[in-house]
C-alpha positions as CSV (number, residue, x, y, z in Angstrom):
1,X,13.2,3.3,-4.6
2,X,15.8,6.3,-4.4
3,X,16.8,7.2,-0.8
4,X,16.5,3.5,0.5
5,X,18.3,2.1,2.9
6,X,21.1,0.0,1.9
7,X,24.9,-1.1,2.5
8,X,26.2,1.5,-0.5
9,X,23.4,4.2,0.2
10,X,24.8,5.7,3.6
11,X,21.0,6.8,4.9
12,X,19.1,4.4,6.8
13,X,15.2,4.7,7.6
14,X,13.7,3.3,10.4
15,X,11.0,1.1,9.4
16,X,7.1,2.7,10.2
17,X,5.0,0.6,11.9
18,X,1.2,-0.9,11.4
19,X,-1.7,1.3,11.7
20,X,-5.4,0.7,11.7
21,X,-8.0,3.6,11.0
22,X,-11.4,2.6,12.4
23,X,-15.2,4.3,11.6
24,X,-13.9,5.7,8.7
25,X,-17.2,7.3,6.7
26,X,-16.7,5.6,3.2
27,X,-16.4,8.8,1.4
28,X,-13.7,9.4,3.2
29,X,-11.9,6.2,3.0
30,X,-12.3,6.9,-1.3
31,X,-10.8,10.4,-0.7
32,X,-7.9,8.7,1.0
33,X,-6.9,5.8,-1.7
34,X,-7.2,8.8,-4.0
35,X,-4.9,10.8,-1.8
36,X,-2.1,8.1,-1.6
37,X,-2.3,7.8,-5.5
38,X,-1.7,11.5,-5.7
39,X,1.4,11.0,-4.2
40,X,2.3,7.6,-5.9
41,X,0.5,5.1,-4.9
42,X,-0.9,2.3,-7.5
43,X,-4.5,1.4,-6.9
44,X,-4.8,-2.6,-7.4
45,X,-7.5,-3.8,-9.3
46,X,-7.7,-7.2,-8.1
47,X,-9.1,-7.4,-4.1
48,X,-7.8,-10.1,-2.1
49,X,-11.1,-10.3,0.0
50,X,-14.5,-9.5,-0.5
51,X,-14.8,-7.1,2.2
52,X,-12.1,-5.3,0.7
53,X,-13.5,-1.8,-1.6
54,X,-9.4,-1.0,-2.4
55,X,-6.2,-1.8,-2.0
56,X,-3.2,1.0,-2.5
57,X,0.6,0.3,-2.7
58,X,3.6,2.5,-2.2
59,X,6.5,0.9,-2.9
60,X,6.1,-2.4,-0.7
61,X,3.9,-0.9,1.5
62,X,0.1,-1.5,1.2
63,X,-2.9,0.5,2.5
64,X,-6.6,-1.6,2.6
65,X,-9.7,-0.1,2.5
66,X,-12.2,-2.2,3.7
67,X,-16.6,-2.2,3.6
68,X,-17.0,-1.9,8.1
69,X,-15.2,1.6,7.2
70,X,-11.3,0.5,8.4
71,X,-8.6,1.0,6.7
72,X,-5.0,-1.0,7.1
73,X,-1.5,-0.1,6.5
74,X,1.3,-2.6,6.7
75,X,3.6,0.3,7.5
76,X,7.2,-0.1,5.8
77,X,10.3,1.8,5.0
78,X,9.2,4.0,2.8
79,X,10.9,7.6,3.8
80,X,7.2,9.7,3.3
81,X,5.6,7.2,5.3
82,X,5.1,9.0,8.6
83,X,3.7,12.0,6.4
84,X,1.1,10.5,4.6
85,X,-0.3,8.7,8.3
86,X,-0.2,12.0,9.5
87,X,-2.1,13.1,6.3
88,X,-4.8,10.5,6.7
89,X,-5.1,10.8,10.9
90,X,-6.2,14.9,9.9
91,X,-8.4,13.5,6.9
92,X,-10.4,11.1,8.9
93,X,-10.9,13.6,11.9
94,X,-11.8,16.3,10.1
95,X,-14.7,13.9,8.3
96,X,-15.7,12.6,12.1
97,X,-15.9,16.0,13.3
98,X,-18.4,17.0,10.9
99,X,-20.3,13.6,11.1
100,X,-21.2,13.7,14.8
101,X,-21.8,17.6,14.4
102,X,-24.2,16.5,11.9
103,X,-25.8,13.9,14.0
104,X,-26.5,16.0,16.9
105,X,-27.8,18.9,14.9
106,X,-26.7,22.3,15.3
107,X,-28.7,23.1,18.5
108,X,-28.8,19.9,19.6
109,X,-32.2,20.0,19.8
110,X,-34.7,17.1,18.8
111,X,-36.8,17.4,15.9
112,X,-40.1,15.9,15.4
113,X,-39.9,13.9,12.0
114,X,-43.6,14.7,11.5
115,X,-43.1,18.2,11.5
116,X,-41.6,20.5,8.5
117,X,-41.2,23.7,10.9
118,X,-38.1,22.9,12.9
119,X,-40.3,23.2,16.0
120,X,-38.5,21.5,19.2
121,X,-40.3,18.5,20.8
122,X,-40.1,18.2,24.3
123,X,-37.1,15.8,25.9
């Protein structure tokens, strides 16, 4: 991979760590293994585990999804590294922020399931 480090090469990365996402909505966890193959990453066809849903590689790095909504990295020394975590930390909070808004409801009232009318219940 061009701008590796090396003896001859002059530029040396540092390597990026681990990092675990957790709760990660499964739409969301799609729209990330189709973000890291936007900017290179080959999606593997064969899983390693069944509780794996996909498995992305960038250079020798390699992002897991997984079915209980985590998703791995191995980290590595790829230079863009830091810039794609960043990229996935801002997907996966945008997606929580608008799943718990959408839990509580927009008033954060409680509505009776057997009503139609969006009329509070009391408590």
């Amino acid at each position: 991979m061009a701008g590796h480090s090396g003896a001859n090469s002059g530029v040396l990365y540092r390597g990026v760590p681990t990092k675990t996402w957790r709760e990660v909505p499964l739409p969301t966890s799609f729209e990330i293994r189709n973000l890291l193959s936007k900017v290179g990453g080959g999606i593997d066809r064969d899983l390693r585990q069944e509780t794996e849903i996909w498995r992305a590689r960038l250079g020798s790095t390699v992002f897991t999804g997984y079915q209980n909504g985590t998703i791995y990295c191995t980290g590595g020394l790829e230079p863009d590294l830091t810039h794609i975590y960043l990229r996935i930390d801002e997907t996966v909070k945008a997606h929580k922020r608008t799943t718990s808004r959408t839990r509580r409801g927009a008033t954060g009232h409680r509505f009776s399931p057997s009503t139609d009318s969006g009329e509070t219940t009391g408590g």
